[in-house]
Structures are given as structure tokens and as C-alpha cells.
C-alpha positions in Angstrom: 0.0 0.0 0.0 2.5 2.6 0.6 4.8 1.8 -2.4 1.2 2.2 -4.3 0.7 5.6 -2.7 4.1 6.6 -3.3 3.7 6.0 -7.1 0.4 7.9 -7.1 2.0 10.8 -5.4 5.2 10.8 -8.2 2.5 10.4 -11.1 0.5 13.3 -9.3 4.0 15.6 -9.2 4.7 15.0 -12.2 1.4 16.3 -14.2 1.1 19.0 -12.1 4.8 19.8 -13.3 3.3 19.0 -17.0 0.4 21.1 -16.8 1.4 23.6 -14.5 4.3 24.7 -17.1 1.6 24.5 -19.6 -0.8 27.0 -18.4 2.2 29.4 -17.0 3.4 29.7 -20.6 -0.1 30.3 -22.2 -0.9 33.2 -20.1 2.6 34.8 -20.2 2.2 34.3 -23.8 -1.5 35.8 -24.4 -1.0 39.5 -23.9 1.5 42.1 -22.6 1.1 43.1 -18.7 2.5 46.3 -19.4 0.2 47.3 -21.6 -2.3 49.7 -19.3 1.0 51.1 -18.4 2.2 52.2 -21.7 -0.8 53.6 -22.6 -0.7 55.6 -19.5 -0.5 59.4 -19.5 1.3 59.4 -16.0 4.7 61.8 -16.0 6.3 59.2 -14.4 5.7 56.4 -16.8 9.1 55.1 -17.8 9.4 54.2 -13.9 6.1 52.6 -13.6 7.3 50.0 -16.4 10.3 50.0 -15.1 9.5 48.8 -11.4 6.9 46.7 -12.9 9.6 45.0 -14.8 11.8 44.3 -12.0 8.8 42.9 -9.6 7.5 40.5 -12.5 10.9 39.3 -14.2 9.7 40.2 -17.4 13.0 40.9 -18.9 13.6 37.6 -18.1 12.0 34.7 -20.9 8.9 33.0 -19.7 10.2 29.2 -19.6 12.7 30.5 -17.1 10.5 32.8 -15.4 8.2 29.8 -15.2 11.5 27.7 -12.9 11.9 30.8 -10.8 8.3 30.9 -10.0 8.8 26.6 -9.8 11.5 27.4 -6.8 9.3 29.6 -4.6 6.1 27.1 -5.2 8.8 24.4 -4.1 9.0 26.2 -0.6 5.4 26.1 0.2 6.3 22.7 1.5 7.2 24.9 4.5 4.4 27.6 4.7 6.7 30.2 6.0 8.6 29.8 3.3 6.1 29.8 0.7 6.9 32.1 -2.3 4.4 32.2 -5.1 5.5 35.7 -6.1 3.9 39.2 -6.6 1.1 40.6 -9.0 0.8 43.4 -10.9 -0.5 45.6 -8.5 2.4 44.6 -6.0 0.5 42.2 -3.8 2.7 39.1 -2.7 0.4 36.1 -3.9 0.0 34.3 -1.1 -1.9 37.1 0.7 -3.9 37.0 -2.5 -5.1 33.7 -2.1 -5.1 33.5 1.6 -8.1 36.4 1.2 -9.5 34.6 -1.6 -9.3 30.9 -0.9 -11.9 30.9 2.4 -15.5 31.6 1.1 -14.8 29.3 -1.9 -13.7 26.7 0.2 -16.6 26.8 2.0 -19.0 27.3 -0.9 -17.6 24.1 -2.7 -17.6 21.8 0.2 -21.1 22.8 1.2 -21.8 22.4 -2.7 -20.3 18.8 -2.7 -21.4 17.7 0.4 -25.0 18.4 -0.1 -24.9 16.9 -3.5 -23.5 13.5 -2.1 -26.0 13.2 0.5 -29.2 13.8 -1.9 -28.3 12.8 -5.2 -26.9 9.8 -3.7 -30.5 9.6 -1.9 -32.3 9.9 -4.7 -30.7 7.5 -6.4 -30.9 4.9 -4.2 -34.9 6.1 -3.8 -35.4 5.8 -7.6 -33.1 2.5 -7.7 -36.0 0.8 -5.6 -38.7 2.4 -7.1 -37.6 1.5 -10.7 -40.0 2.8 -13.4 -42.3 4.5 -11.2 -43.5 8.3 -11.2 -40.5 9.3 -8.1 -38.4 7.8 -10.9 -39.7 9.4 -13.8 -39.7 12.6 -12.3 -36.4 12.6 -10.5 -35.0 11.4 -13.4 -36.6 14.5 -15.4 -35.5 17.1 -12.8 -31.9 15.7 -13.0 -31.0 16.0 -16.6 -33.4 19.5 -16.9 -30.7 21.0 -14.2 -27.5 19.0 -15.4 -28.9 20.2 -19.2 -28.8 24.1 -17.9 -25.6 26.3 -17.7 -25.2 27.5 -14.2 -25.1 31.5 -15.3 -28.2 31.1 -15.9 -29.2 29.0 -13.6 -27.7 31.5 -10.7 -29.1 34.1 -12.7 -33.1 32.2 -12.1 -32.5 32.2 -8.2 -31.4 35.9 -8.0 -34.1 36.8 -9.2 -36.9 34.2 -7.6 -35.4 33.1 -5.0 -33.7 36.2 -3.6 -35.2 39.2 -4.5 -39.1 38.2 -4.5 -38.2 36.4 -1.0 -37.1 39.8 0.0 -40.0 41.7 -1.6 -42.0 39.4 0.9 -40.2 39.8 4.0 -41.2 43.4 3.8 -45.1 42.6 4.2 -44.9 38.7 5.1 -48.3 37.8 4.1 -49.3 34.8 2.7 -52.3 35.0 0.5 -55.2 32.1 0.6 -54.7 31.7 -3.0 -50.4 31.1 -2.4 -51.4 28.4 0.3 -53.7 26.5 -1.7 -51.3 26.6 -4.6 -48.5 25.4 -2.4 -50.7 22.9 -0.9 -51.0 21.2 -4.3 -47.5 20.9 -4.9 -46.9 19.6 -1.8 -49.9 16.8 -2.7 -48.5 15.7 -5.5 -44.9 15.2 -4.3 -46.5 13.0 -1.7 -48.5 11.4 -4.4 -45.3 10.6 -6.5 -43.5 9.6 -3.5 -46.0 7.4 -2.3 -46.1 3.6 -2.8 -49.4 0.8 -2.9 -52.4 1.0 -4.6 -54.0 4.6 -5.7 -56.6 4.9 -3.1 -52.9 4.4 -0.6 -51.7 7.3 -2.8 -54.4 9.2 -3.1 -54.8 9.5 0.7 -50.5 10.0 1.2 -51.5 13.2 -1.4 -54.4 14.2 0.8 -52.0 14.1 4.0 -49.4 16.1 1.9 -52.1 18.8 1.1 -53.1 19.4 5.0 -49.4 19.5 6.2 -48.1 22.1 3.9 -51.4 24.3 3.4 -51.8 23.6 8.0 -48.0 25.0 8.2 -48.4 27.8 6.0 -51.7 28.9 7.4 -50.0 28.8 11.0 -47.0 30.4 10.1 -49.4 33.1 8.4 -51.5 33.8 11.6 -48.3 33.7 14.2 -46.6 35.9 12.7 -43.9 33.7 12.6 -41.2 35.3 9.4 -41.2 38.2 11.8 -40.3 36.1 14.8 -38.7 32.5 13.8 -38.1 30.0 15.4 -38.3 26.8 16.7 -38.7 26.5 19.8 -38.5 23.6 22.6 -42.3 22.0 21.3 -40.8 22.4 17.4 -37.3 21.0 18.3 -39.3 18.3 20.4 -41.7 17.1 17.3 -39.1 17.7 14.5 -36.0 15.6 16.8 -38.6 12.8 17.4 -39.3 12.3 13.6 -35.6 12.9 13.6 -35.3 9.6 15.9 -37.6 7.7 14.1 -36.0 7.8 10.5 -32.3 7.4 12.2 -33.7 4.3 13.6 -35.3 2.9 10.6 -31.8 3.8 8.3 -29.8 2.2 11.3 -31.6 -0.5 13.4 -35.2 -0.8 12.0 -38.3 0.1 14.0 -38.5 -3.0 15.2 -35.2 -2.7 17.2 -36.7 -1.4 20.2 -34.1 -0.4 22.2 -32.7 1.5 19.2 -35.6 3.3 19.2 -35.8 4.2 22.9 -32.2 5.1 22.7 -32.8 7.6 20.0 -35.8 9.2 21.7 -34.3 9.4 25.4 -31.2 11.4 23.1 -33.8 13.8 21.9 -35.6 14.3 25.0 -32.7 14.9 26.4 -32.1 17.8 23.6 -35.1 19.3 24.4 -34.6 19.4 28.1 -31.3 22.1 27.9 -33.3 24.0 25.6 -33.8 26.8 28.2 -30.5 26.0 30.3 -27.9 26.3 27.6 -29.8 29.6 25.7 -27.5 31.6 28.2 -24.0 29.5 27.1 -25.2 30.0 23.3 -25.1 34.1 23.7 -21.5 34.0 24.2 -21.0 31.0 21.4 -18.0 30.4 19.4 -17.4 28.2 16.5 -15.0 26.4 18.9 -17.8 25.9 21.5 -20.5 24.8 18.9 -18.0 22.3 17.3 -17.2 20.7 21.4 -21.0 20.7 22.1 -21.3 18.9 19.1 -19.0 16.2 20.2 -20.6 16.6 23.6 -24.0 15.9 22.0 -22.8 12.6 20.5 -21.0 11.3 23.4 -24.1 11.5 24.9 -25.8 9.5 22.7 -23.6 6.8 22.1 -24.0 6.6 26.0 -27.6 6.5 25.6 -27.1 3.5 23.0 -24.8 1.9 25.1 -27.1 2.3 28.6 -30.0 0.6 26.4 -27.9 -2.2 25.7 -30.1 -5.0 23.4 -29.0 -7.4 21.4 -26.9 -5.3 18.8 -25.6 -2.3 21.5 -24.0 -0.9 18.2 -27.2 -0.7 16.3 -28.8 1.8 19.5 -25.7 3.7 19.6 -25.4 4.4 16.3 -29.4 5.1 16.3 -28.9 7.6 19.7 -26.0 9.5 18.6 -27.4 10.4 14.8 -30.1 11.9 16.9 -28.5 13.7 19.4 -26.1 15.5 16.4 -29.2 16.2 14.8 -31.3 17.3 17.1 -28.5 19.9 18.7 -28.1 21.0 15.5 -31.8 22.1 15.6 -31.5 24.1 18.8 -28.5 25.8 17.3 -30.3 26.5 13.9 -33.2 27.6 16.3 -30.4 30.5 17.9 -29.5 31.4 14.4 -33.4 32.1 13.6 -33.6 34.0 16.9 -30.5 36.0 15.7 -32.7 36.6 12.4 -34.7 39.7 12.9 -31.5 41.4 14.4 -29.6 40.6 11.5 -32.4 41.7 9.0 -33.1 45.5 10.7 -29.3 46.0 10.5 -28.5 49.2 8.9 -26.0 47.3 6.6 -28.4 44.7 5.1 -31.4 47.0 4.8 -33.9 44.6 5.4 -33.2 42.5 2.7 -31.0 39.1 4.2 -30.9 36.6 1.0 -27.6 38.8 -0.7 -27.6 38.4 -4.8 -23.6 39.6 -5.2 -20.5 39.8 -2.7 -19.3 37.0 -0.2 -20.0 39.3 2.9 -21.6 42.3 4.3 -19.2 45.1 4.2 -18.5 46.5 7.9 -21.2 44.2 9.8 -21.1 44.4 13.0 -22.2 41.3 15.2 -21.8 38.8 17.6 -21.1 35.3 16.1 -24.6 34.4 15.2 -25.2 37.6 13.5 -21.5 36.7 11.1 -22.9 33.1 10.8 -26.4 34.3 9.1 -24.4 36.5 6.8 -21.9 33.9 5.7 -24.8 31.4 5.2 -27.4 33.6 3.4 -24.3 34.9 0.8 -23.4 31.0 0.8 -27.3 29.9 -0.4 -27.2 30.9 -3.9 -24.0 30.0 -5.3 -24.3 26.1 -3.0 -28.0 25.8 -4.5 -26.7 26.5 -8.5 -24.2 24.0 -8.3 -26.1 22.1 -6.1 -28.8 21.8 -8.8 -26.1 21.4 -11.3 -24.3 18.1 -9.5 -27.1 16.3 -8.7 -27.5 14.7 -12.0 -24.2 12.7 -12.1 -25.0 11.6 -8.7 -28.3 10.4 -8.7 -27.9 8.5 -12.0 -24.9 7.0 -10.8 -26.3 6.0 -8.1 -29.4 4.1 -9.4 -27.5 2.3 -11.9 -25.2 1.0 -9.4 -27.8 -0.1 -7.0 -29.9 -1.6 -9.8 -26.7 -3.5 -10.8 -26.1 -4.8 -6.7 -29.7 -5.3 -5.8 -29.8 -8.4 -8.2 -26.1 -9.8 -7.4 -26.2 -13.5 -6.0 -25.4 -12.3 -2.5 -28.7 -10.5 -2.3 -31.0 -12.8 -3.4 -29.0 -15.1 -1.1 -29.7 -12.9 2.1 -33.6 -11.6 1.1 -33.8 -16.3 1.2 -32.4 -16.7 4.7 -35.2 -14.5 5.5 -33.0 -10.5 6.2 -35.5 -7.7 5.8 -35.4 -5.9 2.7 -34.0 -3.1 5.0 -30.9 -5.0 6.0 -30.4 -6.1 2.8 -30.7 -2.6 0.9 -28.3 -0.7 3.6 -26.5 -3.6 4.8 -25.6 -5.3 2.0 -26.1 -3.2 -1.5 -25.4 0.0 -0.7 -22.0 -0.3 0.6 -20.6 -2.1 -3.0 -23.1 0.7 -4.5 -20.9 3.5 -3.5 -17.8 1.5 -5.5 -18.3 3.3 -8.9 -19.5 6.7 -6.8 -16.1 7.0 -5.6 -14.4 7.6 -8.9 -17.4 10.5 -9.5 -16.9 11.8 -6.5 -13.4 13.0 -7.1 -13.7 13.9 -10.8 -16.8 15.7 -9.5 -14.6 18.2 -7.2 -12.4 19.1 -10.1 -15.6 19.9 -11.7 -16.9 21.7 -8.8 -14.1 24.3 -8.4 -13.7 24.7 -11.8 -17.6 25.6 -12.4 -17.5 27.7 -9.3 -15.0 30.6 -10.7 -18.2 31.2 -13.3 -20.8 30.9 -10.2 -18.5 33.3 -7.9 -17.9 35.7 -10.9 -22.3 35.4 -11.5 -22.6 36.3 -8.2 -19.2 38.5 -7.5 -17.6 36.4 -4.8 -14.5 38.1 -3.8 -12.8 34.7 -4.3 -10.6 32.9 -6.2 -13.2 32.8 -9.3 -12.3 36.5 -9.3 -9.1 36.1 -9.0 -8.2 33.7 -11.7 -10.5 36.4 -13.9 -9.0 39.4 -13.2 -5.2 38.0 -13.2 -6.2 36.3 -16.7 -7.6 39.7 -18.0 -4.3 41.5 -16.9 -1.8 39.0 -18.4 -0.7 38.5 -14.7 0.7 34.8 -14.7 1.8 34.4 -10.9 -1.9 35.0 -9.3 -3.4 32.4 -12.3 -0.4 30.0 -11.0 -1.3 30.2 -7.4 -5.0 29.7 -8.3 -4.1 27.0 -10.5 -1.6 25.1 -7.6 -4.0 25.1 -5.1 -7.0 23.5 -7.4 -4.8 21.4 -9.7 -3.6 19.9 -6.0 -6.8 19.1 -5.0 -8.2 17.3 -6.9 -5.1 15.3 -8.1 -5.7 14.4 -3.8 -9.3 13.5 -4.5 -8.4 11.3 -7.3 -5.9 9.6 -4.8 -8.4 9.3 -2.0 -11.1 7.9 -4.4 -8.4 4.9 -5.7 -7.6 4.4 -1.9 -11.6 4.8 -1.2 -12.1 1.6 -3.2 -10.4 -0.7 -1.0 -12.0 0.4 2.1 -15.6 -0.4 0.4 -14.6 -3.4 -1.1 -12.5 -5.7 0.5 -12.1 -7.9 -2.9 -9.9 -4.7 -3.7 -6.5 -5.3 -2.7 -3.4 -3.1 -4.0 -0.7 -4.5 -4.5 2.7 -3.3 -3.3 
């Protein structure tokens, strides 16, 4: 294994030699970075080009600027050390990219994460509903997204989901005739989701109806988009259908211990509602990320005090709930932060921001930053979102259709193993084989499509960046963005070839 990884690595150095020399040359090549200089009607001119010579090398020819540059990259082994050199305007490259590099970090992991976890869903969903409406129509939406460039696509949610979401917050009032309409919607994704006979369906689309048109109607008469929240009875409810659905994905309902485990976890959530509001004002991401480990500890306790016949199977079940339902009672803080966040003077009373990765000058505590960074974050993470979930779903739902008929299934539905074991026990581990190799392709995609979406929606990142270096024939910013994006996903490709023998212990690499 570790000659195989030290192979992988050598391959990896040398493309990223290949290409990276490659795309230095191109863009020393296509244009002159002196050029707003000599048609400048500055006195001092002559100097100008003169310094700016000296800082970029240019008197020096591009294959060996492209070693010098090569030496400094060299020493980023040691970040001290790291020299990736200056741009045009002066500014060493490193500060560049340390300002540019953290919102699009964040953007594509939230992006790729999200992705994973419901296109993979969705496949698995179709994959055992083959050839019925959820298929049909997943498999539409898919392909219409996938089929759409994401300009436009970020363009659609500027305009539908940002500003006419703002436009409402200003009078939140939901009309009879918006309820009803939603109400149908909502009716007919149950209905399409819904399995049995029609009459089964019919009365899953009648449930669907109530819930949504019920909830809007409620949310209409309380008040509540001036006021969210959730609340100890909402984080109660929600965390108990919470513990329900982590049971059935983990144990089955019919573990009862599991069960118990996972509800004692949630009731046990809901009970510091009220004593740990007062350690939440003075929150930090530091103490939200230890109550979070402090929230699953807990649970696997839970799962372990419940004991049963598969202890695993109830802690498992008891901390997925805890996890979640503390995230509840910290996405309830944020929602009390909300109104204070909307009647700032900086955002104007308009939260859902169409351009910029922050609020110039805001001033707040930590859940005040967090609601900024999140509603900037929404758009951009929704239009690739939208974009990725194609390649994920259908990947998905071929794979499991493949596995769900291998010999080893049929084997274990004959011994008489739920159709629940079997599905997450047995096929969907080997399912997530070939969604492995997309996953790492898929991040290469994902930062590459995101200097469009940051550009769309005029992220102050490294889309921006690569851009404006590109447009000023600046070759040392365009190297930096490239290094840090060519490096990772050459890592992701790694980690999906070392992914495969982890999933499938057939796999074995040899030395």
C-alpha cells in the first residue's frame, strides 16, 4: 500500500509539473502586462514599467520565469517559506489567495457535500422504485438542471429566490390563493412519492395537502417570518421524527431499544433548551463544534445504557439523533438572531444577498456573522447544487440496480434479512464502489464551475481572481489559483483509488 501511494504521489508531481508549465506559458504568452502602463498618460511612466519589470521578471524569458516561480512554489512545502510571487499591482500572492481561498472553500464543500448526500439519496430512492413516477420525475428534474448552464441558472434564483423572497419579508403575508397553490404541490410530491395502490396514494397526497397548506396557514397567523423560530415543542416534534428515521436507516423500527435510545437522546435535547440559551449568547465556532462532540457522546451513552441485542445498532441510532437534534437548537439560535440581523443598517432589510461573499463592515456577535456567511453562501451552493445532482443520482441508481440483483442479495432476502438490512447492509456499501471515482472527478468539476458561479454572483474569491489576473496577463496570481486547485483534486483522485479498498475488500493493491 504505501509503495502504491508513493507511485500515485510521483505520477500526481509529475502532471502537475506538465500542466502547470503548460498554463504558465499560455498566459505569459497571451498578452503584454504592461500594456495599461504604456498607454498611461502618467509623468512618471518610464518608472512605472520599469519597477513593474523588476517585480515580474519580465525581462527575463517565460520558460525561465516559469522555474523561478517553480523554486518559490517548491518552498510552500514549509508555509513560512512559501513564495508564489507578486502581481501586478504589488500584492505578494499568497496574501492574495489566503483572502480569496476561504468563502470558496466553503461554498464548494457545502456544494459537494450536499450533493452526495441527496443525489446519492435519490438515487438509491429511484433504484428501488424503478419505473415509477419518483423515478420518472427525479430522473426529469436531473437531466433539466444537469442540461442548464449554471449563469443562468444563478441568474433564475437571483431573481426568484432572492429578491421576491425579499420583496416578501417586507409585508410577510401569505395569500389564501399562495397556500392552496402550495398545498398542491406539496400533494403531489407525496402522491409521487407514495407507494401501494392509488386509493394508498391518493390519501399519502391528501396528507401532503393538509401539512403544507396547515403550516403555511399557522405560520401566516403567528406571525412567525417576523419572529422564527423553533422552539422547545418544534425541536421536540421535529427531533422525534428525527429519531424515528435514524432508527429505521440504522436499526429498523422494530429494534426497540434503538428506538428508545434515539428518543431518550432527543428528549434529552429538548430538556437544555432553556439552560444552555445563556452559554449560546457567548457561542463560538470552537464551543459549537465541542457541544457537538458533547452531543454525541451523549448518545452513544444512551445507546450503550440501552444495551439490546446489537448495542452498536442503538448507539449508532442515539447519537445520529442527538447530532441532529442539537443542530436544531443551534439553527433555532440562528433564527432567533434573524430579525437582528435583517433590521441592520448594513443589510437593509433585505437578508438573501444576490452579489458579494459578505456584508461590508457588519457588525455582530457570532450568530449575526454566521447568518451573513450562510445567506451569501445559499445561492452559489443551491446553483451548483442543482447542477451536480444529475451525475449523482444516476450514478447512483444504476449502481444499486446493478447490486440489488447480485447473487449475494437474493442469497440474504432467502435466509429471511429484511429488505432493510439487505438494501443498507448489503447493496449499498458495494453501490458506492463506482460513486467514488465520481466523486473525485466531480470536485475538479466543482471548483472549476464555481469561478463562473463566484464571478455570477461576485464572490470576492478565487473565481475572481483567476479572472482578473487572466484579463491583466498576470501569470503568478493564475499560477497560485491554478496550484492550489490542480492539487486538489489530483488528492481527491488519490483518496477515491484508496476509497475503493476500504468499500470493497475484494480490492486489494498491490505493493
Amino acid at each position: 500500500m504505501v509503495t502504491y501511494i508513493a507511485r500515485r504521489l510521483f505520477t500526481a508531481v509529475l502532471i502537475l509539473l506538465g500542466a502547470s508549465f503548460i498554463v504558465y506559458q499560455l498566459t505569459a504568452l497571451s498578452g503584454d502586462p504592461l500594456h495599461d502602463l504604456r498607454e498611461s498618460n502618467a509623468p512618471n511612466k518610464e518608472q512605472l514599467i520599469q519597477q513593474r519589470i523588476e517585480l515580474l521578471d519580465l525581462n527575463v524569458p517565460a520558460p525561465v520565469r516559469y522555474f523561478q516561480w517553480l523554486g518559490g512554489a517548491v518552498r510552500c512545502v514549509i508555509p513560512a517559506q512559501c513564495d508564489l510571487g507578486y502581481a501586478v499591482n504589488g500584492q505578494p500572492v499568497t496574501e492574495a489567495l489566503g483572502r480569496a481561498m476561504g468563502m470558496p472553500i466553503l461554498l464548494v464543500s457545502a456544494a459537494a457535500v450536499l450533493a452526495i448526500v441527496i443525489g446519492v439519496s435519490l438515487g438509491i430512492a429511484t433504484a428501488l422504485r424503478q419505473y415509477s413516477a419518483l423515478d420518472y420525475g427525479v430522473t426529469f428534474m436531473a437531466f433539466l438542471f444537469f442540461s442548464l448552464p449554471v449563469f443562468w441558472v444563478a441568474g433564475l434564483l437571483k431573481e426568484f429566490a432572492a429578491i421576491a423572497f425579499n420583496n416578501f419579508l417586507r409585508d410577510p403575508e401569505i395569500p389564501l390563493q399562495a397556500i392552496l397553490l402550495i398545498g398542491l404541490a406539496s400533494a403531489a410530491v407525496w402522491f409521487i412519492c407514495a407507494s401501494g395502490p392509488p386509493l394508498r396514494r391518493l390519501a399519502a397526497a391528501g396528507i401532503g395537502f393538509v401539512l403544507a397548506a396547515g403550516v403555511l396557514w399557522v405560520l401566516a397567523v403567528t406571525g412567525w417570518f417576523a419572529a422564527p423560530g423553533l422552539g422547545p415543542v418544534g425541536i421536540a416534534v421535529t427531533g422525534a421524527a428525527i429519531a424515528l428515521a435514524a432508527t429505521l436507516l440504522t436499526a429498523g423500527l422494530k429494534n426497540r431499544r434503538a428506538l428508545y435510545a434515539a428518543l431518550i437522546s432527543v428528549a434529552a435535547a429538548a430538556a437544555v433548551y432553556f439552560p444552555i440559551q445563556a452559554l449560546l449568547a457567548q457561542a463560538t465556532g470552537l464551543m459549537i463544534f465541542l457541544l457537538a462532540v458533547a452531543a454525541v457522546l451523549a448518545g452513544l451513552a444512551a445507546g450503550y445504557l440501552m444495551g439490546g441485542y446489537d448495542r452498536r445498532q442503538s448507539m449508532t441510532a442515539a447519537a445520529v439523533a442527538a447530532f441532529l437534534t442539537g443542530g436544531l437548537i443551534v439553527l433555532d439560535r440562528f433564527m432567533q438572531a434573524g430579525p437582528a440581523y435583517v433590521d441592520n443598517s448594513r443589510i437593509k432589510g433585505r437578508p438573501i444577498a444576490t452579489i458579494g461573499s459578505e456584508t461590508p463592515n457588519l457588525r455582530g456577535d457570532f450568530w449575526i456573522h454566521g447568518i451573513d456567511t450562510f445567506t451569501h453562501l445559499l445561492l452559489p451552493t443551491i446553483a451548483l447544487l442543482l447542477i451536480s445532482l444529475a451525475s449523482y443520482s444516476r450514478y447512483a441508481r444504476t449502481s444499486m440496480l446493478e447490486i440489488m440483483n447480485m447473487d449475494y442479495n437474493r442469497t440474504a432476502r432467502a435466509k429471511g434479512l429484511s429488505e432493510r438490512t439487505v438494501v443498507m447492509r448489503h447493496a449499498f456499501r458495494n453501490a458506492l464502489i463506482p460513486i467514488a471515482t465520481i466523486v473525485a472527478f466531480d470536485i475538479g468539476g466543482l471548483i472549476g464551475g464555481a469561478v463562473i458561479t463566484e464571478n455570477v454572483f461576485a464572490f470576492a474569491g478565487k473565481g475572481q481572481l483567476f479572472i482578473q489576473s487572466l484579463e491583466r496577463v498576470d501569470p503568478n496570481p493564475v499560477m497560485g489559483v491554478f496550484l492550489v486547485t490542480g492539487i486538489v483534486a489530483l488528492a481527491f483522485n488519490l483518496v477515491a483509488d484508496l476509497a475503493y479498498s476500504a468499500l470493497d475488500p475484494r480490492v486489494r493493491v498491490k505493493a
